[in-house]
N, C-alpha and C positions, 0 to 999 in steps of 0.2 A: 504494500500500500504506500502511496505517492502521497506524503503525507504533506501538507501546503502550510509552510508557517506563515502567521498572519501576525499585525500589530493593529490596536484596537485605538484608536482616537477619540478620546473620551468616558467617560466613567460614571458619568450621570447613570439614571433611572434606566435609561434606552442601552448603553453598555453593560452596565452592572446585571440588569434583569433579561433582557432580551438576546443579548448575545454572547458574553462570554461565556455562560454557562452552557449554553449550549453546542458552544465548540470546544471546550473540553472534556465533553462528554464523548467527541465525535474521533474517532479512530483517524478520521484523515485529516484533524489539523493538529497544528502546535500552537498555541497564542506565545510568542516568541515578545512581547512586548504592549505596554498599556501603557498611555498616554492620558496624564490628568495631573493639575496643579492643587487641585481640593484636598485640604492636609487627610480629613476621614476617610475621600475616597481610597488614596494614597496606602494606608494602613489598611484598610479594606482588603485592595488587591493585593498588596503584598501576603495578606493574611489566607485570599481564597484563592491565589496561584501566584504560589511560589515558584514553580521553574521559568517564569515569565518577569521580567525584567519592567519596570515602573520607572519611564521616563518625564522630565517635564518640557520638556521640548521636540513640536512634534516632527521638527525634520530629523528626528533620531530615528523614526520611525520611516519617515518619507523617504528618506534618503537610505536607507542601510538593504545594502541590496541585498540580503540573505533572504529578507520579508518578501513574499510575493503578494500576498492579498491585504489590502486593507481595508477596514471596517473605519466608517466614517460615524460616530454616533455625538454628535455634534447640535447645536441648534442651527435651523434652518439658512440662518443667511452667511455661514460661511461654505454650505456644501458644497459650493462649484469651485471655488478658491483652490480646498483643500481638494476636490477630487480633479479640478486641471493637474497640481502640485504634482500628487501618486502619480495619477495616468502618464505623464511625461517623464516622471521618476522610475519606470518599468512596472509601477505596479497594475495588479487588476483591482478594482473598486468597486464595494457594497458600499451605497451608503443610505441611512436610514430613513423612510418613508417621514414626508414628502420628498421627493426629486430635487427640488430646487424650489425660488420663490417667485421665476418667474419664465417662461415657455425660451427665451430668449437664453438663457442661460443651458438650460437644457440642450436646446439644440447644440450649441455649442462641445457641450462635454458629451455628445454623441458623435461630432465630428472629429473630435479629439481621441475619444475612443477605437475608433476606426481608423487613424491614422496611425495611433500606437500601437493598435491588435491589441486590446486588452480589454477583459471583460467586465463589462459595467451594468451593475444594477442597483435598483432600489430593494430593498425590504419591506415590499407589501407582503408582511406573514401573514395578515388572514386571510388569506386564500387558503391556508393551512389550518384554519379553524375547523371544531368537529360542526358547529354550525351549517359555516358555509360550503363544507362537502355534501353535508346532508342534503342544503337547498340545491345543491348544484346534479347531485344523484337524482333527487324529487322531480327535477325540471329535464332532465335528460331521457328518465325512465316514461316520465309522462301522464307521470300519475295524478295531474292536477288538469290533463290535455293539456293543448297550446295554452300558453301563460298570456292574459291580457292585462295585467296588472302585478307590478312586483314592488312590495316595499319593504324598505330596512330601516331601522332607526339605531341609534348610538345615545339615551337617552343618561344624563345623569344627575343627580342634585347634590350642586355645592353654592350654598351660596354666600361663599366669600372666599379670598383668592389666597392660593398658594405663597404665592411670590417664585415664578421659576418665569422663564423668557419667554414662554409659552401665551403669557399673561399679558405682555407688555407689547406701547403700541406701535410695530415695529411691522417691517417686511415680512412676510410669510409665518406672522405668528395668528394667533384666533384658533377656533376650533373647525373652521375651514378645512384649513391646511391640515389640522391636527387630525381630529376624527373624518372630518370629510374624504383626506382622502383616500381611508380605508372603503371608505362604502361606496366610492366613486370607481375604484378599483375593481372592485368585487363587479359591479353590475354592468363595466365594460368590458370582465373577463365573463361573463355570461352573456350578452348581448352584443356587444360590439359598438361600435363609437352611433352617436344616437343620432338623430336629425333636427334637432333643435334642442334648445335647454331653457330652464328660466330659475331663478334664483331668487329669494326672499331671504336678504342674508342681514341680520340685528345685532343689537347688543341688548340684554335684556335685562344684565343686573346694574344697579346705581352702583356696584363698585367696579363694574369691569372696564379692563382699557384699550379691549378690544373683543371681536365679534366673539358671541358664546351662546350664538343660536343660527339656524342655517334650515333653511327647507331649499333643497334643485329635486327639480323635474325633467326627467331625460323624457323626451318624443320619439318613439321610432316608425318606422314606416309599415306601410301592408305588407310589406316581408316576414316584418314579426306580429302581424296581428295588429298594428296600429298599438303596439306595447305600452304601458305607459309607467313609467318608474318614479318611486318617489322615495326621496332620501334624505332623512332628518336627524336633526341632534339639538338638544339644547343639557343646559345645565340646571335648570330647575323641571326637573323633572323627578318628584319625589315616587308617586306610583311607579310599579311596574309597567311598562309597554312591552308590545310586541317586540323581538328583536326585527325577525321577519316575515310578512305575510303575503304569500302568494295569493293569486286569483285567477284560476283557471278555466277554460270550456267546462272542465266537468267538476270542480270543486276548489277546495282552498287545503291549504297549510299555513298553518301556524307553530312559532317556534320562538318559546321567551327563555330568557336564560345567557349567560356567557359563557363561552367556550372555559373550559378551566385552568390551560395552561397560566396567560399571565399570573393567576391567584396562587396557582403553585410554583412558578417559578419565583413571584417575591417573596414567599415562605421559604424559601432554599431547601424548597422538594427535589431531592438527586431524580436525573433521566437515565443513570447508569442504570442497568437490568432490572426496568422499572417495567413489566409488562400490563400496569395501568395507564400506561404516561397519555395522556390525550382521550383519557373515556367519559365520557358524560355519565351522570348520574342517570338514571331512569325519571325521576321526578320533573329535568327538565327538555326529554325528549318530545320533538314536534308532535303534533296532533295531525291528522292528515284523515278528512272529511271529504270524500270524491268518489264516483264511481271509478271504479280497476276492476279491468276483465268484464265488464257490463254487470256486474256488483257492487251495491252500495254499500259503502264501507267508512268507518269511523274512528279511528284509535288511535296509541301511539306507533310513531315511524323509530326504530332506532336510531341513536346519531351514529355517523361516521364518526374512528379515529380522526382526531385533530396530531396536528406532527410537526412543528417549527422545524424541525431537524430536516426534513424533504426539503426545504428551500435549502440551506446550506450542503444539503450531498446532491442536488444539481448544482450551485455553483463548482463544487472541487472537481464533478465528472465533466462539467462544461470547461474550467479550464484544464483539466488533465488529460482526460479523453474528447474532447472537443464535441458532446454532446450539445443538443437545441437548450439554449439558456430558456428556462420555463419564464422570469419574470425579467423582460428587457427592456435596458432604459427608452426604449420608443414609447413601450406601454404609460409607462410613469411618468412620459412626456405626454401622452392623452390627459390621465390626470389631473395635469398643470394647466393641459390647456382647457378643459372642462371647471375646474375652477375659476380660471381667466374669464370662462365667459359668463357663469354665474354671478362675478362680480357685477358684471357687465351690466347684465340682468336686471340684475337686483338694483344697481343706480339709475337706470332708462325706465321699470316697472316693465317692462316689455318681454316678451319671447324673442331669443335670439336665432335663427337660422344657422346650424355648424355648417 
């Protein structure tokens, strides 16, 4: 095994939780170096990978040519910066969902990608949700018919602010960027780029200093049924909502609940020879009310395994065995620019035509 040593950029919430842990679990990489000035984080990682090297400056990382991959887990407006830096430094480049902060940038570190031959993607991991395999099984087997209606929500209630960059009023920060472009992802990896969009995008609490509520509406055409998607988040949202609800010719699904990994991975639940790792409880398996087989039918649907680790063993077989990269920066330049025009949207009051 072709095992790819990596150095990890950052040590926030996004590296600590989302990534390192699950590339040392993984048999083909090494994290060869972590990148953070945060004196807790610092002590942190020295603490939970020791044979990994804790620098504070990140051309230690950019620059040291033993590293091939680098994980960019950073706040949004310096990831083109840092992933020009890599990609021209020989490395290959993840860096953490959203893409960049603005379509223009993107492009860019696509053309720069393809000039250096090196692989570049974002970290859209729910696609790797046991969620949205489910919905994605549901809607391929057929069991709702053709889909005329699909919605997702990302619903949460806090009402008062963290203090992280996230929060502040800044290029590519809000819950746009943040949650939006999970759910923006997911329903152009099922559908495909839409034919209009429209956006209703606020700020809904007196302390926020930026967007922290969002409804887009993707339009698709009589190819899919005149489709119609609808994709929400806010932050006061104390009830339960749907996560996702289909609407089909012959019936619906419903499916409340969160996938479980994030919850267990900030618990510092091991994925070593975890043969639970990504299972849903029974309690919040989808409901699926539709006829199947010319049979009325009503219960729960089991979830798919969810698996963060599937994105990360396409990237190592995409650059070592030159496998189809499953999540590529094009997609994650859709994304960006579906958010672009939701903005759009959302300041004209109007439907946008993509």
């Amino acid at each position: 095994m072709n095992k790819l040593k990596v150095g990890i950029i950052g040590f926030g919430m996004s590296g600590r939780v989302f990534h390192a842990p699950l590339l040392e679990s993984m048999k083909e990489y090494e994290i060869n170096k972590i990148y953070t000035k945060n004196p807790e984080a610092i002590k942190l990682a020295e603490k939970e990978y020791p044979n990994a090297r804790v620098v504070q400056d990140k051309n230690e990382i950019i620059k040291d040519e033993e590293i091939e991959l680098v994980i960019l887990a950073v706040p949004n407006k310096v990831h083109f910066i840092l992933a020009k830096d890599a990609m021209e430094n020989g490395k290959h480049v993840v860096i953490e969902k959203p893409f960049v902060v603005n379509s223009e940038e993107g492009g860019r570190l696509i053309e720069i990608s393809h000039r250096e031959k090196r692989i570049l993607s974002v970290y859209h991991n729910r696609r790797y949700d046991s969620d949205f395999r489910t919905i994605k099984k549901v809607i391929e087997k057929g069991m709702v018919g053709e889909v005329v209606e699909y919605e997702a929500y990302y619903n949460r209630f806090r009402n008062f602010l963290k203090g992280n960059w996230r929060e502040e009023q800044e290029e590519g920060s809000g819950i746009l960027f943040d949650l939006g472009s999970h759910l923006i992802d997911q329903a152009l990896t099922l559908f495909g780029y839409p034919e209009k969009v429209f956006g209703d995008i606020r700020t809904q609490r007196k302390c926020a200093k930026t967007t922290d509520y969002f409804q887009v509406t993707l339009y698709y055409g009589e190819n899919l049924n005149n489709l119609k998607v609808t994709l929400k988040a806010g932050m006061l949202v104390r009830e339960s909502t749907p996560r996702y609800f289909l609407t089909g010719e012959n019936g619906n699904f419903v499916k409340y609940g969160l996938d479980v990994q994030e919850n267990d991975l900030k618990n510092g639940r091991k994925l070593e020879g975890n043969m639970e790792w990504g299972k849903e409880p029974k309690d919040i398996w989808g409901i699926l009310n539709s006829e199947v087989n010319g049979m009325s039918f009503r219960g729960k649907i089991e979830s798919e395994v969810g698996d963060y680790r599937d994105y990360y063993r396409n990237i190592h077989n995409a650059i070592v065995l030159e496998e189809k990269l499953e999540v590529t920066a094009e997609q994650a330049l859709d994304v960006i620019k579906i958010i672009e025009l939701a903005e759009l949207s959302s300041r004209e009051g109007r439907i946008i035509n993509t």
